[in-house]
N, C-alpha and C positions, 0 to 999 in steps of 0.2 A: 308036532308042535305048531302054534298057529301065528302068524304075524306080529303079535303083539310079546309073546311070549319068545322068540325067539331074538325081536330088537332089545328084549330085556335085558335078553342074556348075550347081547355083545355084536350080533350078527349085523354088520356094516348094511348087508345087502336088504335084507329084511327092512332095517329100520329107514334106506332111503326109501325103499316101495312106502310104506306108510305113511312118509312125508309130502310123499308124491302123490298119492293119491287122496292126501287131505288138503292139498294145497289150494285148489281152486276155491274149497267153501272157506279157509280160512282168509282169503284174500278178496271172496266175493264181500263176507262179515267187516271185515276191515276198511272198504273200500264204501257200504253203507253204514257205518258208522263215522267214520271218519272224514268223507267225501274228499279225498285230497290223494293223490293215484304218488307223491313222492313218498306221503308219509305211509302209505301202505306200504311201500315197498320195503320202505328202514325197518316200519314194525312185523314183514312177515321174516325178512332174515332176522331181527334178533329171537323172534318167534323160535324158529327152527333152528336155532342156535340156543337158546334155554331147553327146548325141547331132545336135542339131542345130549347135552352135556347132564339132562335130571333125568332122562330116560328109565333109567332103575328106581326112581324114586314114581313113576307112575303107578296108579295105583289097579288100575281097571275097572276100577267101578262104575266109571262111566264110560260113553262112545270117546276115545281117541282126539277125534274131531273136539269133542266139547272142550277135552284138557286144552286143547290147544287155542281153543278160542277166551279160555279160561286166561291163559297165558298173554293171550293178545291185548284181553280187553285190562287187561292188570298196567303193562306194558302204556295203552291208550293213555287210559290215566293218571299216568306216571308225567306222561307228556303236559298234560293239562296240568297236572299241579307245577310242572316247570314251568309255567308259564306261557306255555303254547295256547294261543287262541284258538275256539272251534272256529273251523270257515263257516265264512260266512256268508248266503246267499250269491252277494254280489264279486265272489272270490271262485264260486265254482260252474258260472253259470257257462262260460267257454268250453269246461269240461265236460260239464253234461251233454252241452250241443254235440261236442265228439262222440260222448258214445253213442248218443242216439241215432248218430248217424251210422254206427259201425252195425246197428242192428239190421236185423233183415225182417223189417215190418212196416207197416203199412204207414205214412206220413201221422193219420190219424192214434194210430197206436204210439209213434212218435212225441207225438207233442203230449197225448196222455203219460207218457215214461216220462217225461221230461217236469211237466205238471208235477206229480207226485215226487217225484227224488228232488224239486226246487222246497217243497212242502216239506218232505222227511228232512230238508235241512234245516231248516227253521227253527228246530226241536232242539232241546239241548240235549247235550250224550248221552246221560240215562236214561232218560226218555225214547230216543231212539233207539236205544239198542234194545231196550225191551221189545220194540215194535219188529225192530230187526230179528230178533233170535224165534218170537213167538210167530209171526207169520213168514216169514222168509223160511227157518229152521223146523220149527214145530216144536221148540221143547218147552216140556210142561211148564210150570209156575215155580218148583220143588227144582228142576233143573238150572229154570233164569235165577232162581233165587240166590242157587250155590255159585253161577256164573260170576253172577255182579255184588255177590258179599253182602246179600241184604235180605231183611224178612220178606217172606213170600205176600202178606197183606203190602207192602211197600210196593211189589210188582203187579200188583190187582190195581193199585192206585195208580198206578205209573202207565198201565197198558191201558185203563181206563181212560185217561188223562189225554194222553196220545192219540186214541182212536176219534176222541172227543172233536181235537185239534185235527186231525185228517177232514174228519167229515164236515167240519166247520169250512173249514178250509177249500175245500172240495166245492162243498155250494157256496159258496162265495164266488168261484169260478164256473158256475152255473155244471160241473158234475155228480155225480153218485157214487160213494164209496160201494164198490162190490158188484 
């Protein structure tokens, strides 16, 4: 019986391996989307807390990973309609300097990380997560679709729109996307 089939059916140990091992993409998704390292944290426990108490209600039609980020990104926008503001540029820019410091790469690769995730915030959430899930993730257009509860032509326009705004953006800052 395989990991998923076995958290179905009750097994404690199984279903924290799975948790565990989905947690880093679900937190890396959360963490570009949201840009805000408190609010990830609230949204990966209730995450894994919907996740564990609907577990039998998973279906497996898709990757694990996606329900969960399925779960997140539902969770995200629950926030936003309470009234939570997206951060904004001038609210994440401390944070960023952090991570980029925490990275082990070249100053120059630095300030490009830093460039583009000051950019990806600029976007508003649909927007960016389309951008997020398709090149971060890799999932088709049929998968962002079901993710974010929208026609697949909405995510053509939307990742359109986004890549639009990267590369504008990009040479404005005298770079190249790619």
């Amino acid at each position: 019986m395989d990991l998923i089939s076995r958290a179905r059916a009750g097994e404690r140990e199984a279903l924290e391996e799975l948790l565990r091992q989905n947690y880093g993409i679900l937190k890396g998704y959360l963490l570009k989307i949201g840009c805000d390292y408190d609010l990830t944290e609230d949204l990966i426990q209730e995450t894994m807390y919907r996740a564990v108490k609907n577990i039998k209600r998973y279906k497996a039609t898709s990757k694990f990973s996606t329900w969960l980020i399925t779960i997140a990104t539902n969770l995200y926008r629950d926030q936003l309609r309470k009234g939570r503001k997206e951060i904004l540029y001038a609210d994440i820019t401390d944070d960023l300097q952090y991570r980029a410091e925490q990275l082990d790469i070249t100053l120059e690769a630095k300030e490009k990380f830093l460039q583009l995730q000051n950019i990806m915030a600029g976007l508003p959430f649909e927007k960016r997560a389309v951008l997020v899930l398709k090149h971060y993730y890799g999932y088709s257009y049929q998968e962002m679709a079901d993710i974010l509860q929208c026609p697949v032509g909405t995510i053509r326009s939307r990742l359109h729109y986004s890549l639009d705004y990267l590369k504008n953006k990009l040479r404005e800052g005298g770079q190249q996307l790619g």
